[in-house]
N, C-alpha and C positions, 0 to 999 in steps of 0.2 A: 424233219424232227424225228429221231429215233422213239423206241418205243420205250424206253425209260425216261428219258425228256419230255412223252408226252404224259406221261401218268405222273412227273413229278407238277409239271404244269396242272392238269387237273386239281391236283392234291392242295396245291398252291390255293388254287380257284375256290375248292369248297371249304378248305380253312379261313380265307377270308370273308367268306358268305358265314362258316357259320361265328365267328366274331362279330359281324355287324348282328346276326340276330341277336349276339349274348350285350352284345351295347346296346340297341334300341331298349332292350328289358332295362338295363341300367341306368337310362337318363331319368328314366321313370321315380328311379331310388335317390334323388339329389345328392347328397354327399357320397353316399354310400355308389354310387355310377363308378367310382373311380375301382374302387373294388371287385366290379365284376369286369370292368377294362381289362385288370389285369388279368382276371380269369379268362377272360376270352381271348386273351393272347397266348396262355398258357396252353390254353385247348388247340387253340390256331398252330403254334408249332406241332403238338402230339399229332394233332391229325396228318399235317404234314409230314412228318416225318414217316408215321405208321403208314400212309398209302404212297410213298415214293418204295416202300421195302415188301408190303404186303398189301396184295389184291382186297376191292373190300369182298368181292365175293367167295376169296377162299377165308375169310376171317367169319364172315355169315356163316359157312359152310361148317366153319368150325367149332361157330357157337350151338349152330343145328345139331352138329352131332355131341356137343357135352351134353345139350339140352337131352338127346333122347340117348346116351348112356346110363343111367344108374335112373335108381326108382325116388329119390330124393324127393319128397315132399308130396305123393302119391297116395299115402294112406287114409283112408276117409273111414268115417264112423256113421252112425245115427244122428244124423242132422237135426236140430232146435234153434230156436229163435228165442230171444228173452226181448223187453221191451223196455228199455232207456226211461229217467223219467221224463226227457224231452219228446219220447215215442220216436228215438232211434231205434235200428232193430240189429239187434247184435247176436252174429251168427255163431250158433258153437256144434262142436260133433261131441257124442257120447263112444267108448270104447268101451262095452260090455264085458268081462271076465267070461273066459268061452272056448272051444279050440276055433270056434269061427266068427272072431271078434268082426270081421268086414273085409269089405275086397278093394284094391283097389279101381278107380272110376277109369270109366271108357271114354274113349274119344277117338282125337283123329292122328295120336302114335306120337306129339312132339314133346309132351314129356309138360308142357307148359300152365296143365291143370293147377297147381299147385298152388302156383303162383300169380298169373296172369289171368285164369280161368273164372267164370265166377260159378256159384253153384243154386241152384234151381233158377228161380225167376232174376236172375244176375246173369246168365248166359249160359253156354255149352260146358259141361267137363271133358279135360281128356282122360285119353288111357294111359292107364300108369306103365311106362318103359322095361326095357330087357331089365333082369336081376342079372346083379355085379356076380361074375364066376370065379373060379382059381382057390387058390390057398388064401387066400385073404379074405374070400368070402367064406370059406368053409373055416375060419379060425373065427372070425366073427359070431358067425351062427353059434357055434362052441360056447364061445363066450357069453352067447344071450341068452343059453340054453343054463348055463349056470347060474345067471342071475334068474331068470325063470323059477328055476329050483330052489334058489334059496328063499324066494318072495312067496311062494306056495306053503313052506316052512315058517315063515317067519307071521303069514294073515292068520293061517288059525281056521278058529269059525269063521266063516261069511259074512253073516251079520256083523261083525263086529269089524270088519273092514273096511279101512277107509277110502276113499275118494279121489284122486290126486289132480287138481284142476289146474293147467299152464296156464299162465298170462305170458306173451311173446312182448318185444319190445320195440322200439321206435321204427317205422321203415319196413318192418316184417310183418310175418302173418301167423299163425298156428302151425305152421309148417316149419317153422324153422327147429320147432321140436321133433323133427323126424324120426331122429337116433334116439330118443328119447319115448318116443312115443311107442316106435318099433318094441325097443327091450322091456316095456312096460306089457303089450298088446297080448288081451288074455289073460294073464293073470290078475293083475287089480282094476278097478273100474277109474277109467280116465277121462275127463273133462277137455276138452281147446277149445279156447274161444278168438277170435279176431276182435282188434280193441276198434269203438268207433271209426271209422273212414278206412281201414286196415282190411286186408284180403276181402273175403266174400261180406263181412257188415257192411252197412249202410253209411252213406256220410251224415255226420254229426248234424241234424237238424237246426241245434241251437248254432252252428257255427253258417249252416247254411244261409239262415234268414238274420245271421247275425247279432242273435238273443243274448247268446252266453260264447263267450271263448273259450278254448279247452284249456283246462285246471286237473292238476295230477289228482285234487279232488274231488273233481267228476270223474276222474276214470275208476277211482275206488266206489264210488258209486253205480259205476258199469258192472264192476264185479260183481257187487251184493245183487242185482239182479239178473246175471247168470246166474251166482249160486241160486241167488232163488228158486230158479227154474229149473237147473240142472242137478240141482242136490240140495231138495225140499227136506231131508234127513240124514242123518249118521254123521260120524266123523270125514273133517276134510283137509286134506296136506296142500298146501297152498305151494306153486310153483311159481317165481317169476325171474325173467332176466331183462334187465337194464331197464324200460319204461314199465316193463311189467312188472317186476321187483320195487317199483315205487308205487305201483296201484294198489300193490299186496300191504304197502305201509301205509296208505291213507285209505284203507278200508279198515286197520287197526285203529286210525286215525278214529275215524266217525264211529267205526260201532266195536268201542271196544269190546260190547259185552256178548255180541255175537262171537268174535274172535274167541272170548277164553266158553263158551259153551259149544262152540262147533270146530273149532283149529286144532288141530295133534299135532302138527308138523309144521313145517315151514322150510322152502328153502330160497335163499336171495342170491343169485346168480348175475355176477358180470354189471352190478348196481350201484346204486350209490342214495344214502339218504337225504344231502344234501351238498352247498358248496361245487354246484356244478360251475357258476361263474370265474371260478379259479382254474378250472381244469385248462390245461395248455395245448393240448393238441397236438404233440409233438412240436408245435411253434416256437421260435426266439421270442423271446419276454417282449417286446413292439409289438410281433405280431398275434401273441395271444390278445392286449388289450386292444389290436384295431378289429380283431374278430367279433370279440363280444361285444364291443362300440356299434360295429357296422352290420354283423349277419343278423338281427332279427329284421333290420330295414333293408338289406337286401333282398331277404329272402320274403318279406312281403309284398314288395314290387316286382319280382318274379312269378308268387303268386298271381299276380293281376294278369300277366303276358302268360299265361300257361303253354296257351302254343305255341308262341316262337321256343319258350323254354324245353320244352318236351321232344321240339325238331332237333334243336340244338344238343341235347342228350343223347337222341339216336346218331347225330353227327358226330359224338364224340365219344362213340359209347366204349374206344379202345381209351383212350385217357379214363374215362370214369371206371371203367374195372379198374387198372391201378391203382385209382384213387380208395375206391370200395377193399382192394383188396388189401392194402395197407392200413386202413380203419377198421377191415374185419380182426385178421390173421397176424398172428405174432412173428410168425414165419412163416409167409406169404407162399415158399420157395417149395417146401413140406405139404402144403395143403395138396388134395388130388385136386387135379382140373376139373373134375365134375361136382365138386363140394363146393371147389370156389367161385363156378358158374349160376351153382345155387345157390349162394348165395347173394351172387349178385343181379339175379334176375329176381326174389326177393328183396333187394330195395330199391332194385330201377321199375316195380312195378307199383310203386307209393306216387301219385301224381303232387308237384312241385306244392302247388296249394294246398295239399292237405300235411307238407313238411313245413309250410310255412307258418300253418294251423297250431301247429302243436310246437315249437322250437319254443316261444318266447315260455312257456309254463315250466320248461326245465329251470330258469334262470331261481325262480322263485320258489322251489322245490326244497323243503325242509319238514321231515318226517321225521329227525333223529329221533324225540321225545315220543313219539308213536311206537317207536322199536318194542319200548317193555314191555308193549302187550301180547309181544312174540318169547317172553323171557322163559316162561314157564312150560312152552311144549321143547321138542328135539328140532335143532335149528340144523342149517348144512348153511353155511356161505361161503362163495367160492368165486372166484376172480383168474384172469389171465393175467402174469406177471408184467406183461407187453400190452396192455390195455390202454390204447391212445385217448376211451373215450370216457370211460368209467375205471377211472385207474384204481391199480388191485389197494392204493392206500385207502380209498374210501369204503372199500367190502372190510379193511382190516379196523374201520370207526365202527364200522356196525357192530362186526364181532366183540370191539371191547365193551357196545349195548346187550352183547348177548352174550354174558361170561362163558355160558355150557354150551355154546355153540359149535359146530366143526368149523374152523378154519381153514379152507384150503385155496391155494395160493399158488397155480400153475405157471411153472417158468417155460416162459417162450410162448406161451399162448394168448391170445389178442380177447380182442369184444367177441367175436363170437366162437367163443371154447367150445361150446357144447356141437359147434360143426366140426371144430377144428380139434377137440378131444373129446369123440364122443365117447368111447371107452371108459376115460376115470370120470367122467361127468357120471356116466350112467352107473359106475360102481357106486360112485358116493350117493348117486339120488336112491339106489335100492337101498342103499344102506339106511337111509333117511327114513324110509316107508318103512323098513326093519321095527326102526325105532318108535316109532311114530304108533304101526301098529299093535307095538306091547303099551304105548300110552292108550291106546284106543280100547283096550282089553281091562286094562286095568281099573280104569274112569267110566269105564260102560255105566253102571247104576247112576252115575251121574248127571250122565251127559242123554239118558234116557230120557 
């Protein structure tokens, strides 16, 4: 047997190994088995195919080196904890206004802090990776240095500054505001938090002992006690994309009257307020309805097999980038290799149970009527035109909720813009704090 016939042989071998684990998870799901059948035949070719053409250890090798190219998801602040009213503990960092807002954390060089790491009694951090060099880095820098200066310009007094707090979205963690967080770092004071079960927080307690299942109005309830903690005063610009864009509407939801005495700003990124059960997935019209028929009951019988499903993830994990990468990016093609790795080790670090925790609460997700309590500050929504998941028509429902709003509507760009553009992301978000901070100036006696 030659040595290509032996490695397609192998290939053979461990695509059918990992289909039988993705079908024992399936018998589990009665109807819905047939579902993951065919996913595990899906994966059974990819895997085939990709180790008869490519080694898995020059693929390892190569995810090693995207992983420790760029500083993607590296930057760490002043660590807190806020306390759930289940007595979840949900972890968030402070980014102080400062020339030395924090450093990035230490470890053992693979870039994987971010994502994979956990942060104090959660496990080890690492050290954050070489910085990106070239003309591209230094037109960057350029570029952040001008939004820098304009945001310095545009606070003012100190006090009277406001707050800018991210909510991240489904699968991710705080990190995924990287570029975001970056052009911010220093000049205004910045909030991240990880939502329940998400990066460095804890998992949901009420989900653990099976009290309460997660409700997009619990996670608005997550909120209000971050802010609690993290911004006991002043004015505050509410950040979210896609799950977190919906916690920012059901904290409108329940309190609205904190909303119109502590909110200036607002920006809903890559979300949707409701009518996610229509959404198509890029799917033929059969297969949107056998999706949302079959995946919450798939994906709770997966929940139950974590490990075979988790094996099977790593056994597939060149199929699941392309899958990831086509659900993130508008244009897949465009993205740098190291944005799109970080991306995707961001949502391959969400364990199956805890996607399976949170999927059914989208179905039933309707905040439109919560919007107007965002009517009255400076709003920014914004969407990718290529958005498989949260498509840009539903950021275009919000905005007709929010007449003064900015509408913006990026063509070619997928669910996750703000990796895949983070440039006008972060012009429009300064621009937002712009505004937001002359609302902040002007309603001070107010809001005093």
């Amino acid at each position: 047997m030659t040595e290509g016939q032996e490695a397609a042989a192998q290939a053979v071998e461990a695509a059918a190994e990992v289909a039988g684990n993705w079908a024992r998870a399936g018998r589990h799901a009665g109807v819905a088995g047939a579902a993951i059948g065919v996913v595990a035949a899906g994966a059974a070719a990819g895997v085939a195919i990709e180790r008869m053409t490519v080694g898995r250890g020059m693929r390892r090798r190569a995810r090693l080196a995207l992983d420790a190219a760029g500083p993607y998801g590296t930057l760490r602040g002043t660590p807190g904890a806020a306390i759930a009213e289940d007595g979840t503990e949900l972890y968030y960092e402070v980014d102080e206004p400062g020339p030395e807002p924090g450093r990035p954390e230490k470890g053992d060089g693979t870039g994987k802090s971010a994502v994979n790491g956990k942060h104090g009694k959660h496990g080890k951090s690492d050290r954050s990776a070489k910085p990106v060099r070239g003309k591209e880095a230094r037109a960057a820098q350029e570029a952040q240095g001008g939004l820098r200066k304009r945001l310095t310009a545009a606070l003012g007094r100190r006090s009277a500054a406001p707050t800018v707090v991210f909510s991240h979205g489904y699968c991710l963690s705080q990190d995924s505001w990287h570029f975001q967080r970056s052009a911010l770092r220093g000049t205004v004071r910045t909030v991240h938090w990880d939502q329940r079960s998400h990066g460095r927080s804890s998992r949901g307690h009420g989900q653990i002992d099976g009290t309460e299942p997660v409700t997009i109005d619990l996670l608005g309830r997550d909120l209000k006690a971050v802010l609690d903690a993290a911004v006991p005063e002043g004015p505050i610009v509410l950040v979210g994309h896609s799950m977190g864009g919906m916690t920012v509407m059901a904290l409108a939801d329940q309190f609205p009257e904190y909303v119109a005495e502590r909110v200036v700003g607002v920006a809903l990124i890559g979300t949707s307020a409701g009518r996610l059960s229509e959404v198509g997935f890029g799917l033929p019209s059969m297969g949107v309805k056998a999706f949302h028929w079959l995946a919450p009951g798939v994906l709770k019988a997966l929940g139950w097999q974590r490990e075979i499903v988790e094996r099977g993830r790593r056994a597939t994990a060149d199929l699941f980038a392309g899958l990831i990468k086509r659900y993130s990016f508008g244009t897949p093609e465009k993205v740098d290799p190291g944005i799109a790795r970080f991306g995707e080790r961001l949502i391959e670090a969400t364990p199956i149970d805890v996607v399976a925790e949170f999927f059914p609460a989208f179905a039933v997700h309707d905040k439109t009527e919560a919007l107007v309590a965002y009517d009255a500050v400076p709003a920014l929504v914004l969407a990718g035109e290529s958005d498989l998941i949260t498509p840009a028509d539903h950021s275009r429902t919000i905005a007709e909720m929010l007449p003064d709003a900015d509408l913006v509507c990026v063509p070619g760009a997928g669910h996750l813009v703000m990796l895949e553009r983070p440039e006008l992301v972060n012009d429009h978000l300064v621009s937002l704090v712009e505004r937001a901070s002359a609302t902040a100036r002007s309603s001070r006696p107010a809001r005093a």
